[in-house]
N, C-alpha and C positions, 0 to 999 in steps of 0.2 A: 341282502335284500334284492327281490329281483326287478328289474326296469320295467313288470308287468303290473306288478303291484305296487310300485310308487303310479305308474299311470293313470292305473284305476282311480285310484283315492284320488288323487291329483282331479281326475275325469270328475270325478262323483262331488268333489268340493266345488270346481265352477260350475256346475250344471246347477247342484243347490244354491248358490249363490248368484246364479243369474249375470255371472261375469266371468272375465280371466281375473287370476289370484295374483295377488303384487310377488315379490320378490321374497320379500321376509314374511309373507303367507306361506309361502312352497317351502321356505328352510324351512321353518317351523312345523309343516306338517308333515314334513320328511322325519324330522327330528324326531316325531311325536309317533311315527310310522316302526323306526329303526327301536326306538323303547317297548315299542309293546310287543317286534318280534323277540327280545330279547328273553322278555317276561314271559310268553307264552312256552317258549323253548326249555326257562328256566323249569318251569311247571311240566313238562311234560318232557323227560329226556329223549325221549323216541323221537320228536317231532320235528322232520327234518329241516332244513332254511325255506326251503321253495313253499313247502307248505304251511309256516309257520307264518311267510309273510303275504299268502294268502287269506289266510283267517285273518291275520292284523289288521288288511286291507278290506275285510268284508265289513267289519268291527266300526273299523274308525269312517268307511263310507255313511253307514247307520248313523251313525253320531254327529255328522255332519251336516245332512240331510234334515236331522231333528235340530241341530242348532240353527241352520238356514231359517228352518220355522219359526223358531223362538225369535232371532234376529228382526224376521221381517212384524212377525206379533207387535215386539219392543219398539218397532220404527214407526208401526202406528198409533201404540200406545203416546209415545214422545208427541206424535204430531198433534194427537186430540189433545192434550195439554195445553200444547201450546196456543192452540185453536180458544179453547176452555178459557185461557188464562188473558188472552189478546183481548179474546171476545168482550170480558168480563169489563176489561179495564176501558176500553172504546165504548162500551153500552152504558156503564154505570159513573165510571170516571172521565168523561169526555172534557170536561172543564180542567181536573186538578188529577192528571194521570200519574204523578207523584203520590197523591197520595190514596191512589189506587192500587199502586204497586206496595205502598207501604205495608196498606190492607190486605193485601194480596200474603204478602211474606208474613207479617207480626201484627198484625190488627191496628187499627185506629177505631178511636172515640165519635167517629164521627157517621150520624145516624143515614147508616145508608146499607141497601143490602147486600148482605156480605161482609160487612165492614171486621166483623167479629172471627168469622170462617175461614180464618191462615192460615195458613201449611204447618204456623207453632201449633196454630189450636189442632187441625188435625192431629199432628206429631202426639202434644198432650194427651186429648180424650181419646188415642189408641194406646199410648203406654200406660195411662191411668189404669183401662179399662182393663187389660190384663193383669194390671198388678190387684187391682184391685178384689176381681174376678178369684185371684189365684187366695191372695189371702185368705177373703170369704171363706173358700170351698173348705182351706186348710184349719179356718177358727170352726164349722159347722162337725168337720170332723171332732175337733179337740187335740187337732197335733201340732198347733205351735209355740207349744212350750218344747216337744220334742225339737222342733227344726232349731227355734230361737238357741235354746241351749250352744248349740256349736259343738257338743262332745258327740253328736251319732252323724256328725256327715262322710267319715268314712263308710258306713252301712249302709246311708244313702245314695251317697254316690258308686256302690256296691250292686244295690237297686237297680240304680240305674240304667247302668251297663247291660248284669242280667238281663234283665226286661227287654233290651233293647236289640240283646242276640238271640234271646229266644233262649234264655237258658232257665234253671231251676233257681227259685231263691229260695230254696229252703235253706236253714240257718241261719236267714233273717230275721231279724226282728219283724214284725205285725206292723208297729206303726211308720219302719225305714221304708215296707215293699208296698203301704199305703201312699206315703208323701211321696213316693218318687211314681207313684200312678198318676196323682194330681201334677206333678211335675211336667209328665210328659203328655198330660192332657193338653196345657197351656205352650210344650214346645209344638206340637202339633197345628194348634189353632194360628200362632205365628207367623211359623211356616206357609201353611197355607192361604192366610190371609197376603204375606210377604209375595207366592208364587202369583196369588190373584194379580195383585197388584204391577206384576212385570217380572220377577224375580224366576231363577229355576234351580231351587232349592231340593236336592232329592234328602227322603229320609235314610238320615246315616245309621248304620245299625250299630248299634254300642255308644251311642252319643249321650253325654252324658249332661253337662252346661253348657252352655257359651262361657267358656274360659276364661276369667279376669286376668289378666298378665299389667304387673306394675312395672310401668317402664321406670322408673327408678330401682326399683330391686335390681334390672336386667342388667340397667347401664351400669349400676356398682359391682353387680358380678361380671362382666366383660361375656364376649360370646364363649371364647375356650372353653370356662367351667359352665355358663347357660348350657354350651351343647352337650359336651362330656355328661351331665346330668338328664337332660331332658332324652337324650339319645335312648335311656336303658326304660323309659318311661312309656316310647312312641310305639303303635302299632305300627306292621311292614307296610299298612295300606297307603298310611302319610307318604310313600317312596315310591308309590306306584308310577312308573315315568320317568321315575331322576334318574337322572343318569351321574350326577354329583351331588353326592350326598352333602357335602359340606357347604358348595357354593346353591344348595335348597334351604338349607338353614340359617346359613348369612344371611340370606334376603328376607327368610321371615324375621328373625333378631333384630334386623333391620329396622322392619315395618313395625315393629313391637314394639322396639324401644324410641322412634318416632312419636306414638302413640297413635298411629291412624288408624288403629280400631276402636277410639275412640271417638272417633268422625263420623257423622252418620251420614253413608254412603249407601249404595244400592247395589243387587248383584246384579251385575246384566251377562247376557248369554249371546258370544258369537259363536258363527261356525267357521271359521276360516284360520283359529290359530291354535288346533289341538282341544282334544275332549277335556284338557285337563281343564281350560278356559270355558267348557259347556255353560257350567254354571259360575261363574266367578263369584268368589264367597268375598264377603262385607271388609273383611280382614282376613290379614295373612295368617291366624290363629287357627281360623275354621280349618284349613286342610292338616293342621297339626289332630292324629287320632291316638287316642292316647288306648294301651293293649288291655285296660281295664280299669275299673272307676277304682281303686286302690292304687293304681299308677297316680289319676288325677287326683285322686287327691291329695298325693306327696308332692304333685307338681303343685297345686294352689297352696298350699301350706310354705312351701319355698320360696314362690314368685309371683305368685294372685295378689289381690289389694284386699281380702277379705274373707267370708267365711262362703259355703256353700249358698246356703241363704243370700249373702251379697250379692256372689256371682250371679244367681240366678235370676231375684229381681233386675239387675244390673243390666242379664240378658233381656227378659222382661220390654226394661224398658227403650236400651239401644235396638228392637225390635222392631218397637212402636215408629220408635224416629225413624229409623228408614224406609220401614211401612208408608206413615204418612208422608216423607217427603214425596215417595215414589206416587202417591193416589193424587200428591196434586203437580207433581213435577216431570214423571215419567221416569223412565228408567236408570237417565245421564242428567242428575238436575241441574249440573251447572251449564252444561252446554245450552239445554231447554231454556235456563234463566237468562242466560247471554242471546238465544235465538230470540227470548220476548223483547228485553228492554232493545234490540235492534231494530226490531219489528214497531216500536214503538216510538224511536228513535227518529224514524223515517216520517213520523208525523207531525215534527217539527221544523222539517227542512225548507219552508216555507217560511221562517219565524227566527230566527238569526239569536234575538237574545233570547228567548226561550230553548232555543235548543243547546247554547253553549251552558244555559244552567241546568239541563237534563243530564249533558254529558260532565258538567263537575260534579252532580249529585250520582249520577253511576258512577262516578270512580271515589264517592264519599259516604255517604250514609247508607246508600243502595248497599254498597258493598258491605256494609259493617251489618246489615239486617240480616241478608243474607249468610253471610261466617258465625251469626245464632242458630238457622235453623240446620244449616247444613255442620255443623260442629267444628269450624275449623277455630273457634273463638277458646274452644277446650284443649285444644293440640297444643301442648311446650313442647318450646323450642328447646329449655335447659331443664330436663328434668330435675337434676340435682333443688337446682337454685327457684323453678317453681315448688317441688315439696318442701324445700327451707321456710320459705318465704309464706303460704299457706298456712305451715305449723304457728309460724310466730303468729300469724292473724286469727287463729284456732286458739291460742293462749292468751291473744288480747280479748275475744269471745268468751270465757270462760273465766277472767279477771275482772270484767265488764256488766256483764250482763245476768251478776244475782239477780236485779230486782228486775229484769224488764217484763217480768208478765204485770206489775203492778201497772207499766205504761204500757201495757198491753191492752188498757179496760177501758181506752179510745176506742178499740175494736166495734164496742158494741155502737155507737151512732152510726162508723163507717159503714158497717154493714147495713142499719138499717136507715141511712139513707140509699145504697142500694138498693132493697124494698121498697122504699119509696119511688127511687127512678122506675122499678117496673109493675107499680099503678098500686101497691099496699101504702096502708097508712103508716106514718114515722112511728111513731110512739103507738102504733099495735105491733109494729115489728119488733121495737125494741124490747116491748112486752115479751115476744114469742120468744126470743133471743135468750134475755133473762132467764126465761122459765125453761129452757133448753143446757142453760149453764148449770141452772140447780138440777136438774136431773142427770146432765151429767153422761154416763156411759148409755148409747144406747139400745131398746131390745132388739134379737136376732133378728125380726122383723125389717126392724128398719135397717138394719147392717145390712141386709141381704140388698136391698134396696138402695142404697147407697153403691155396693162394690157395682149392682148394674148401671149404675150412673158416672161410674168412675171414679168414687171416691172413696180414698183408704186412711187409715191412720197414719202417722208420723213416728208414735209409739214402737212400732216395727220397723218402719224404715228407716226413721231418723232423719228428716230433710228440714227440719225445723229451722235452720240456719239459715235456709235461703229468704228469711223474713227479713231479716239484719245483714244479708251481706250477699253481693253476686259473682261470689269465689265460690264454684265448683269444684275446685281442683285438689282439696283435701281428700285423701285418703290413707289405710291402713290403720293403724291403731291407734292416730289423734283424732281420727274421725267415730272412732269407736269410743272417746273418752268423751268427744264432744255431745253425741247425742244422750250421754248418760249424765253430763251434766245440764241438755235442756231437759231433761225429766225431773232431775233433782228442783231445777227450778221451776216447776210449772208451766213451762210455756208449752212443752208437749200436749200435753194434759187442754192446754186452754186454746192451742189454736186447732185440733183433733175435735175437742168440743162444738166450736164457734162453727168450722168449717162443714160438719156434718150439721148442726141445727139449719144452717142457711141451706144446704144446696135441700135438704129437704122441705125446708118452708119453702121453694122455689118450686120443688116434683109437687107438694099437695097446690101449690097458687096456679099452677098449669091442670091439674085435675078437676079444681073448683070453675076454671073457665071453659072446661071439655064440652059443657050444653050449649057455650055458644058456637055459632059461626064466625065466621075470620073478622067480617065488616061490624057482629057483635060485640067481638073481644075490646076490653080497654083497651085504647088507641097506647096507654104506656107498655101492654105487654105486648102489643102488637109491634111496636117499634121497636122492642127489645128482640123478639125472636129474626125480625125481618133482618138484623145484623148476621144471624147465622143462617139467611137464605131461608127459612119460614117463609111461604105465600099457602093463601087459602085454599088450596089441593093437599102442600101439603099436611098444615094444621088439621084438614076432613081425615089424613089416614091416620097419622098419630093420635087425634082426641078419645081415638076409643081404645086406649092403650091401658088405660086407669085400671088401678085395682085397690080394693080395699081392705085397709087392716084391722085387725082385732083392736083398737085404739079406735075403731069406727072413723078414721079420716081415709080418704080414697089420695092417692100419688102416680101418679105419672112416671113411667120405667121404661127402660129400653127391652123389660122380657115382653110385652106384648108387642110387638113389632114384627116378630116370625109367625102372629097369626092374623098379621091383615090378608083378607083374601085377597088370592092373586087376580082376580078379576079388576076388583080396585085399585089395584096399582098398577093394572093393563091399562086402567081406561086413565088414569092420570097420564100414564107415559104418550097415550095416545093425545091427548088435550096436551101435550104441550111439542106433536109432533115426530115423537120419538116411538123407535119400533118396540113393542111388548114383547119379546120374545123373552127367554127365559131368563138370557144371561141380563139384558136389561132391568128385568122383576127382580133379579139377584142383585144388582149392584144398587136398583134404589133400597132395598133393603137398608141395605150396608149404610147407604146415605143417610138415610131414616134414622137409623141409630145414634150414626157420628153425630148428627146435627143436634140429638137431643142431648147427648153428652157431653158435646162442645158447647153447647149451651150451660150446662149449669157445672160444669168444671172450669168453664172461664170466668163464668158469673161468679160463681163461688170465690173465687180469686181475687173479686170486685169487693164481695161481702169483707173476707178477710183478707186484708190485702197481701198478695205477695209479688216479688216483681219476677216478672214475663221478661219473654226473649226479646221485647220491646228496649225493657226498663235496662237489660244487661246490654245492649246493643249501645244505649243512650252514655252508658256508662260505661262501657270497656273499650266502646270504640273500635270494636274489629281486631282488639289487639290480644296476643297468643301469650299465654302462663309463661315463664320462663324469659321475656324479654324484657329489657328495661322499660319502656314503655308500657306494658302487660303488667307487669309489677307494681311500677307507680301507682297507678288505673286503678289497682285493687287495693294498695295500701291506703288511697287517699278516700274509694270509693266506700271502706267498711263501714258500717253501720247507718250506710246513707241511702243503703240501698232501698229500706223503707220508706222515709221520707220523699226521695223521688219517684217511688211506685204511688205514694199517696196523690204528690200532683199528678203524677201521670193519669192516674186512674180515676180517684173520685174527684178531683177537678178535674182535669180533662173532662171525664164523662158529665159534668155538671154544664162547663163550658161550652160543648161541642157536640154534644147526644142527646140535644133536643131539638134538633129541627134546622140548625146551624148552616147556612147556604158560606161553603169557602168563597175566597178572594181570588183575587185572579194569582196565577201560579209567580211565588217568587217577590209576596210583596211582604213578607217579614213575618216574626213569631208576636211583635207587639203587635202589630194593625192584625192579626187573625185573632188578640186576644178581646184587644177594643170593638170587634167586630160580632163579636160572639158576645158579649156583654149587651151591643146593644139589638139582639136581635130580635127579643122578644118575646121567648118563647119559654120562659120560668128560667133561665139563666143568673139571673141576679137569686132568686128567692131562693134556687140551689144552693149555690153558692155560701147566702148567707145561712140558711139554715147548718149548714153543713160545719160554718164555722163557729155559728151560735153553740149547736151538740159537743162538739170537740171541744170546745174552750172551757165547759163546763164538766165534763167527762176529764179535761184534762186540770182541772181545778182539782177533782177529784181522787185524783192519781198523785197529785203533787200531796196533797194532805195524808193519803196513805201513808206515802213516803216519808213526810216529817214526820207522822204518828213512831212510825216506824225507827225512826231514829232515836225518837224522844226528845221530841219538837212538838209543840203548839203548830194550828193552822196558819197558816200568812193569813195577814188581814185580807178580808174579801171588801174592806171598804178604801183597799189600796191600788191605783192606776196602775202598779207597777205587778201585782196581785195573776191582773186577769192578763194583761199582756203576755207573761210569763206562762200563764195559763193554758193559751190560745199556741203558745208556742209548743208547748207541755203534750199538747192534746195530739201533735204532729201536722197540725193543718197547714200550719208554711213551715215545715221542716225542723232540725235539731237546731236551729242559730237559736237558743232561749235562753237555760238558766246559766252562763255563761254573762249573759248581761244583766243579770241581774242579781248574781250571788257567787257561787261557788262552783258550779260545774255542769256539764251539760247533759241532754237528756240521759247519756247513758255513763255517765262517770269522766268527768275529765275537763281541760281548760281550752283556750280558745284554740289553739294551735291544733287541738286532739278532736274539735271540731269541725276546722275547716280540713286538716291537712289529713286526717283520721289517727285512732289511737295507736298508732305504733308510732306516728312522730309525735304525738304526745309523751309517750314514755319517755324519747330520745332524749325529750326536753327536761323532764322529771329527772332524768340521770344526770343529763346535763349541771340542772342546777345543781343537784349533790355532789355533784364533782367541783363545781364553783364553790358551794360553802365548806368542802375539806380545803380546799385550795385555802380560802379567806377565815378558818377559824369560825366559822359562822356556824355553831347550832347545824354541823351535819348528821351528828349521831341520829337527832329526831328524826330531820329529813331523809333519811338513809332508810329508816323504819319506816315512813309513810308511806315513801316509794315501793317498798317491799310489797308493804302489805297493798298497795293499790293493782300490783303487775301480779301476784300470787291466785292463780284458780281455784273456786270453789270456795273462797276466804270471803267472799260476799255477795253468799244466798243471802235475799233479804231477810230468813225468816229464823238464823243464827246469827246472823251477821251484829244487829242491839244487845244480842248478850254477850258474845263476845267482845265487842267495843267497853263496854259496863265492868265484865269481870276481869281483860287481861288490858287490850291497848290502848285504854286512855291511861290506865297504870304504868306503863310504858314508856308513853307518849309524857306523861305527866314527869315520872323519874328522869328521862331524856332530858328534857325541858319544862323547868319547873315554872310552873306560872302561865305556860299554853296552853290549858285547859280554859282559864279563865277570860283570856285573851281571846278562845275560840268563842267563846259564849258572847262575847263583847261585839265583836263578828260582826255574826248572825244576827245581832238583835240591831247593830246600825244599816246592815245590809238589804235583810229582809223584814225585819221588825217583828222577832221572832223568839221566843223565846224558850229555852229547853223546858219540856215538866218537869225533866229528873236533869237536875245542873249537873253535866259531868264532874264538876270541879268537886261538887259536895258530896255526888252521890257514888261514886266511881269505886271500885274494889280493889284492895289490894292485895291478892290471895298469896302470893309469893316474897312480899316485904319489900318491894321494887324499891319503893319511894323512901326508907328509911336510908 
C-alpha cells in the first residue's frame, strides 16, 4: 500500500468528519484500506499495488464522505428526540415526571395527552401494520394456504433470490414467484421506512428473509460444525473485507447465539471506522449472504426457529420495533434514554428527597420499562435452560387450558366497558359484540379494512398465548404444537373474532363523529383520542378519511390519509409553527397514520385484553430468559398474565382515565388509589359497573363449565355463588374457585395459584410419591395426576365424554368407592349436584371394575 493513499483516505476521513481521527479510527481504516487493495487486485490480476491502492483510496474517500453525512443527519436526528421527549415530559408532566416517562416508554392510564402514544405503541401499530398489511394482500390473492402449508418454501425462497438478482424464474411455480413479489413488497416498505427513520439500509441483491437463527440449535451444535456447515451455504460477498475468515464467524456465532438479534436495536451509520460499518445492520445475521435461496433454506431448516412464513413475519415484526424505537428515540436509543432521564434528573437538584426517589426509580422500574421496549427482557442468558423451561410452561398451557375460551366469555363486558369508556352505550356495545360473535369470520371488506388499521388474525400467526402468559420465548416445534392446540380450543377462533369486531366498532364510532368538530365530539372520545396526541387540527385532517361499505356503515382507515391535500397539512404545520416543506408534509403523514393505528391497536387490546410491554415489565421485572430470577418470574407469572393486564387496564383505566389529577410524586400506590376513587369523575360507577358485568358473565362461565361436567348450576341464591363468581369473571384476578371448591380458574390448587402451575404439578407428584411412600391409594392418585399434566386430554368439548366412557371407570376400579365420595364433595362444597351421578352412570367399556 503506498503512504499516498493511506494519506489521502486518512485526509478525506477528517475533513469529512470535521476533526483529527483517534487512534483506533486510523488502524481501522488502514485495515479496511489494506482489504480492499487486496480485493481489487484479486479481481483484476493486471492491476498493479500503486494502482490498486489508488482506486481503494478513491472508493473508501466516497464512502466516508457519505458516512460523515449520514453521521451528522443521525446526530440531529438523536438531538430532536431528545428535544421531542424532554419537551413532552416538562410541558405535560411537570407535576409527576415519572409518570411521564412511564408514558413516554409503555403508556399509563392516566387521561393526559399522549398518555397512550409509547414508543411500545409506536413499536406495535408499526409491526401490526406490516404484518397485517402483508397478510391481507396474501388472503386477496388466495396464497395462504400455499405459504401456510410449509412444503413450497424452498420455491419461495428460490423466488426470492431470483427476483432479487435479476435473474429468470421460470420453472417456478405461479403462486412461489407471486408470494415472494408481495414479500419483497413489504421488505422494501421496511427498509425504507427503517432508512426514513435514521437507518442506512442499502437493497441487498439476492436477499431473501431476515433469517431466524435459534440460538439453542447453535449453542447445541458448537461453532466447528455451525461453520463447517454454514461455510458451503454463504455467498463470497459476506467476506468482502475479512481478512480472517474464521475469527468473522466466531463473532457472528457469537452474536447469534447470545441472541442479540433478538433485541430491538437500530442501524446507525459512522464514517470513521470502515465502509463495512457505513451501515451497521440490526444484527450480526444481516451481513451473513447466503449464494442462493436453496442454500437458505437448507440453512433455516438446520438452525431457524421456524418455517419461511415464520421467519418472515418474525422479520416483519423485529422491523416494526426498531423502526419505532428509532422514530421516538433516534438512532442510539439507550444513550438518547440515559441523555433524557439526565436531563431530567437535573430538575430535581433543588429537591433532595425527590431526587434520591428519581434516581432509585432510574435504576428500578425505569430500567425494567425500558429492557420491554428496547428487547433486552427477550435476550437468555442460558439458552439451553430458557428453551427447557418454556417447553415445560408450553405443556403446563396445553394441560391447562382445554376449557379457557368458556372463561373467556368475561371478554365480552370487558370490552364493552371499553366502549363505554369512549362515549357508546354498555349494553349497545355488548349488543354489537354479540352480534359480531355470531357472524363470526369477517367479509373482505372489512378484512381489508382492519389489515389498514393494524389488525391481523392469530389464526396465522399463533400469538394467542400471550393472553395467559408473558413468556415470549417459546419457540420451534412446541410453539408450533401450542398454536394448534389454541385452535383446537377455541380461543383462536374467539379472541380473532372479539378483536376485529371492537377495533371495527371503534373505525365506524370515529366515522359516525367525522360531521363534528373537535369542541363537538363527546367529551369521552375526545379524551380518548387526546391520549394518542389527537387535537382539533389534527382530528379536521383525519375526519374526512371515512369511507363507506356495501354493509352501508362508513369506517374510519388509515387509506385516506395519502389523499389529505397537502395544502391542509401545510397550513396545519404552519398553525402550530412548524416549516411546510415537503419532508415535513411527509412525516405528518406518517404521524397521521401511526396515531390512527395506535389508537385502535391499543384500544383493541383494552376491548380484549392482552398484556402490553407495561403488564410484562410489571411482571418480569427486567429479568432475562435463561437466569434464575427470569425463570422464577415466568414460572410463577403463568397464567397471571391476564388477570394482572385486567387490573392494569380496565381498572386502571376506570380508576385513572377519567379526569384523575395524580399526587404529589412518591406518596404510594394506595393514596393514588384512594385518590382516584374520590375524585369524582364517574370512577366509582366504572368501577362498579365493570364488576357488576363480570361477576355475572362470570356466573355464566362458571355454569357452562358445570354443564359441561355434568353438574347442576351452583345455587344463585348462595353468598359463596357470586363471590366465586365475581372471581370467576377475572375482575380481581384467579385467587377464586380455590376457595371455594376444587380448583382455580384454570385447573389447579392453591399452590398452582399463587406459585403457578408448574409448582402445582411438583406438588401433585409430590403427593404421589407420599401416598406410594405411605400405602395410601397411589395407583388413583398416580392416574389423576397423569391425566391433569397430559396435553390436549382436556378440551372442554371431549373432555365429559371421555371422563363418562373411560376415567371415572378407572378412577372407580383404582379406588372403589371414589366416585361417590366425589359426588359427596361437591354437593357439601359447592351444593351441587351431578345430573349424570358418575357413580351410576359412568361406563365401563373395557371391564375395569370387574
Amino acid at each position: 500500500m503506498t503512504a499516498l493513499a493511506c494519506i489521502n483516505t486518512i485526509q478525506a476521513a477528517a475533513k469529512a468528519a470535521g476533526r483529527e481521527l483517534n487512534e483506533e479510527e486510523m488502524v481501522e481504516l488502514v485495515g479496511d484500506l489494506q482489504a480492499r487493495i487486496k480485493q481489487l487486485q484479486a479481481a483484476d490480476g493486471m492491476l498493479g499495488l500503486e494502482d490498486a491502492a489508488m482506486r481503494a483510496a478513491d472508493e473508501m474517500g466516497n464512502q466516508v464522505k457519505l458516512a460523515a453525512v449520514i453521521e451528522r443527519r443521525n446526530a440531529l436526528l438523536n438531538a430532536r428526540r431528545r428535544l421531542e421527549a424532554t419537551g413532552y415530559i416538562r410541558s405535560t408532566w411537570s407535576d409527576r415526571p415519572d409518570l411521564g416517562l412511564e408514558s413516554f416508554l409503555v403508556g399509563t392510564n392516566v387521561a393526559r395527552p399522549g398518555a397512550r402514544r409509547s414508543v411500545a405503541a409506536e413499536q406495535k401499530q408499526l409491526s401490526n401494520a406490516y404484518i397485517a398489511g402483508f397478510l391481507n394482500d396474501m388472503e386477496q390473492a388466495d396464497l395462504l394456504p400455499f405459504l401456510t402449508r410449509g412444503d413450497n418454501d424452498a420455491d419461495i425462497a428460490d423466488a426470492l433470490w431470483r427476483l432479487g438478482t435479476g435473474r429468470s424464474v421460470d420453472g417456478l411455480s405461479k403462486p412461489a414467484v407471486d408470494i415472494a413479489t408481495i414479500m419483497q413488497k413489504y421488505q422494501t416498505a421496511t427498509r425504507t421506512d427503517a432508512n426514513r427513520a435514521g437507518a442506512f439500509i442499502r437493497d441487498l441483491p439476492g436477499y431473501i428473509v431476515r433469517q431466524s437463527h435459534d440460538p439453542y440449535k447453535l449453542e447445541r451444535a458448537g461453532f466447528a460444525q455451525w461453520r463447517d456447515e454454514i461455510s458451503g451455504f454463504l455467498d463470497e460477498r459476506t467476506f468482502e473485507g475479512v481478512t480472517d475468515r474464521n475469527e468473522f464467524l466466531l463473532a457472528a456465532y457469537n452474536g447469534l447465539v447470545s441472541g442479540v438479534h433478538l433485541k430491538a436495536s437500530t442501524p446507525e451509520a459512522s464514517g470513521f471506522k470502515g465502509p463495512r460499518n457505513l451501515a451497521k445492520k440490526v444484527s450480526a445475521e444481516r451481513v451473513l449472504h447466503f449464494k442462493d435461496g436453496l442454500s437458505w433454506h437448507q440453512y433455516n431448516n438446520a438452525y431457524g426457529t421456524g418455517s419461511l412464513r415464520e421467519a418472515f413475519l418474525g422479520g416483519l415484526d423485529q422491523a416494526g420495533q426498531n423502526t419505532g424505537l428509532m422514530r421516538r428515540l433516534g438512532t442510539n436509543p439507550e444513550s438518547n434514554w440515559e441523555a433524557i432521564l439526565d436531563d431530567l434528573q437535573r430538575d430535581w437538584m433543588d429537591k433532595p428527597a425527590e431526587l434520591r426517589r428519581f434516581q432509585t426509580d432510574r435504576r428500578g422500574w425505569m430500567k425494567t420499562r425500558f429492557a420491554e421496549v428496547d428487547g433486552t427482557a427477550r435476550l437468555a442468558v442460558n439458552q439451553q435452560a430458557a428453551r427447557v423451561a418454556s417447553n415445560i410452561r408450553a405443556l403446563q398451557s396445553m394441560a391447562k387450558l382445554g376449557g379457557a375460551v368458556i372463561s373467556a366469555v368475561t371478554d365480552l363486558p370487558v370490552a364493552a366497558s371499553e366502549m363505554r369508556y369512549q362515549g357508546k352505550g354498555m349494553l349497545s356495545s355488548m349488543g354489537t359484540l354479540i352480534g359480531g360473535m355470531v357472524k363470526g369470520r369477517k367479509p373482505a371488506e372489512q378484512r381489508e379494512i382492519l389489515s389498514s388499521l393494524g389488525v391481523f388474525f392469530d389464526n396465522v400467526r399463533g400469538d394467542v398465548v400471550s393472553k395467559f402468559s408473558a413468556d415470549d420465548s417459546l419457540g420451534g416445534k412446541m410453539s408450533g404444537l401450542q398454536q394448534k392446540f389454541f385452535k383446537l380450543n377455541g380461543l383462536t377462533w374467539w379472541t380473532d373474532t372479539m378483536r376485529s369486531t371492537a377495533a371495527l366498532m371503534m373505525s365506524h364510532h370515529l366515522a359516525y363523529n367525522r360531521a363534528m368538530s373537535w369542541d363537538q365530539m363527546n367529551p369521552d372520545l375526545q379524551r380518548t383520542l387526546e391520549l394518542f396526541d389527537f387535537d382539533a387540527g389534527r382530528w379536521d385532517l383525519v375526519r374526512g378519511t371515512a369511507s363507506k361499505l356495501s354493509d352501508g356503515r362508513e369506517y374510519m382507515t388509515t387509506q385516506g390519509i395519502d389523499d389529505i391535500p397537502e395544502a391542509d397539512l401545510a397550513a396545519y404545520l404552519a398553525s402550530k409553527g412548524r416549516t411546510a416543506n415537503d419532508t415535513a408534509i411527509a412525516e405528518l403523514r406518517e404521524e397521521l397514520g401511526a396515531q390512527l393505528r395506535s389508537y385502535i391497536t391499543d384500544r383493541a387490546s383494552y376491548a380484549v385484553i392482552e398484556p402490553d410491554a407495561r403488564t410484562r415489565a410489571i411482571m418480569r421485572r427486567g429479568t432475562q430468559p435463561g437466569t434464575v430470577a427470569g425463570e422464577l418470574l415466568r414460572f410463577v407469572g403463568q397464567f397471571k398474565a391476564f388477570p394482572v393486564a385486567v387490573l392494569q387496564k380496565a381498572a386502571g383505566r376506570e380508576l385513572y382515565g377519567r379526569g384523575y389529577a395524580p399526587g404529589a410524586y412518591g406518596q404510594g400506590a394506595g393514596r393514588e388509589i384512594y385518590q382516584a376513587l374520590r375524585s369524582g369523575n364517574g370512577e366509582k360507577l366504572g368501577i362498579a359497573q365493570l364488576l357488576v358485568w363480570t361477576t355475572l358473565f362470570g356466573y355464566g362461565a362458571m355454569t357452562a363449565k358445570d354443564l359441561l361436567k355434568g353438574r347442576e348450576p351452583r345455587p344463585a341464591d348462595d353468598a359463596k355463588t357470586w363471590t366465586a363468581a365475581m372471581l370467576q369473571g377475572g375482575a380481581l384476578g384467579i385467587y377464586g374457585d380455590f376457595l371455594f371448591g376444587e380448583a382455580n380458574r384454570f385447573g389447579g390448587g392453591l399452590i398452582g395459584s399463587l406459585a403457578g402451575p408448574t409448582a402445582g404439578a411438583i406438588e401433585g407428584l409430590a403427593d404421589v410419591l407420599y401416598r406410594v411412600r405411605d400405602g395410601d391409594d397411589a395407583a388413583a392418585a398416580a392416574v389423576r395426576f397423569g391425566i391433569q399434566q397430559t396435553p390436549f386430554l382436556n378440551l372442554f368439548y371431549t373432555r365429559a365424554a371421555l371422563d363418562y366412557l373411560v376415567l371415572y371407570s378407572v378412577q372407580e376400579s383404582l379406588n372403589p368407592g371414589s366416585l361417590r365420595r366425589m359426588e359427596r364433595r361437591i354437593e357439601k362444597e359447592n351444593a351441587q349436584r351431578y345430573l349424570l351421578a358418575p357413580s351410576k352412570t359412568h361406563l365401563d367399556p373395557f371391564g375395569l371394575e370387574r
